[in-house]
Each structure stands twice: as structure tokens, then as C-alpha cells.
C-alpha positions in Angstrom: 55.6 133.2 152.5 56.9 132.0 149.0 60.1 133.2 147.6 59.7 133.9 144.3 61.6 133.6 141.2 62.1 136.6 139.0 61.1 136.4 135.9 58.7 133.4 136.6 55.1 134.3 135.9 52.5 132.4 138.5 49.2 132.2 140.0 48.8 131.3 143.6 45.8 129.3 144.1 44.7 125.7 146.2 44.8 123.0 143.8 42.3 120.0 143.9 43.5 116.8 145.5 43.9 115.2 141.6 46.7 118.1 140.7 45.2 118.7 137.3 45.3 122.4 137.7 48.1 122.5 139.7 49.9 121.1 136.1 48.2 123.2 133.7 49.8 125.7 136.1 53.4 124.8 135.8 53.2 124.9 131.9 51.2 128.1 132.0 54.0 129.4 134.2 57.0 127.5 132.0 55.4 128.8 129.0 55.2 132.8 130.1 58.7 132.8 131.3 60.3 131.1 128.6 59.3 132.2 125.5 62.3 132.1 123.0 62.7 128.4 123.9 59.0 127.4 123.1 59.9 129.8 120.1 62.9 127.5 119.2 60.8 124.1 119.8 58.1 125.2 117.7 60.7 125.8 114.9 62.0 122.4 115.2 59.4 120.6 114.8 57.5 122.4 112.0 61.2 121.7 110.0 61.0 117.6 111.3 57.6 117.7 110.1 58.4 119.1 106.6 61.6 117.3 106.3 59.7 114.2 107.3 57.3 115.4 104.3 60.2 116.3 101.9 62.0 112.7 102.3 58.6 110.9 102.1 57.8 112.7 98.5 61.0 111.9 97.4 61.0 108.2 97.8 57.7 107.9 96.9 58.6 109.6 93.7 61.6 107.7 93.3 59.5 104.7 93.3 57.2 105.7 91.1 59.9 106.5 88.6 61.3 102.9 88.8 57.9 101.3 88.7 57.0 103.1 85.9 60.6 102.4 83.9 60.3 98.8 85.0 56.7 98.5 83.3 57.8 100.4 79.5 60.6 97.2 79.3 
């Protein structure tokens, strides 16, 4: 018998000798039983991504600015 966590969401099943399922398993399970951390991840990278975004505008606007003052000379 298998002692189980508590808490932990899981499926008890055979897996296939290639473990495929067995690790779409283990995230299913990670995922149910943690949700405030997949919560906090998802939140980090949405604000790397529009950071990333924000910076990216900036300097391209910033050389757009010089290019264009550099041409009116």
C-alpha cells in the first residue's frame, strides 16, 4: 500500500514503459496541490513579460528621438 500525502491530489494508474503519463501525472498532481505558488509564478512572468515590453518601447523610442534630432541638424 502507498502512503499518501495529505493534501497531494493523485491518480493511481500503471504507466507505459516511456513515463510520458507517469510525468504529465506529477504536474497534474503539483499543480492541484499547489495552487497559490502556480498563482505567484504566473504573476511573475506576466510582469517580466511587460517589463521586458515597457524597457523595449522605451529604448526604441529613445532612439527614435535621437535619430530624428540628429536628422533636423
Amino acid at each position: 500500500m502507498l502512503a499518501r500525502q495529505p493534501g497531494v491530489v493523485e491518480r493511481l494508474r500503471t504507466a507505459p514503459a516511456d513515463g510520458a503519463p507517469a510525468q504529465i501525472d506529477v504536474v497534474t498532481d503539483f499543480v492541484a496541490s499547489n495552487p497559490a505558488l502556480i498563482v505567484l509564478v504566473v504573476f511573475l512572468l506576466t510582469f517580466v513579460f511587460f517589463a521586458f515590453l515597457f524597457v523595449r518601447r522605451t529604448l526604441s523610442g529613445l532612439r527614435e528621438g535621437y535619430d530624428e534630432g540628429y536628422r533636423r541638424k
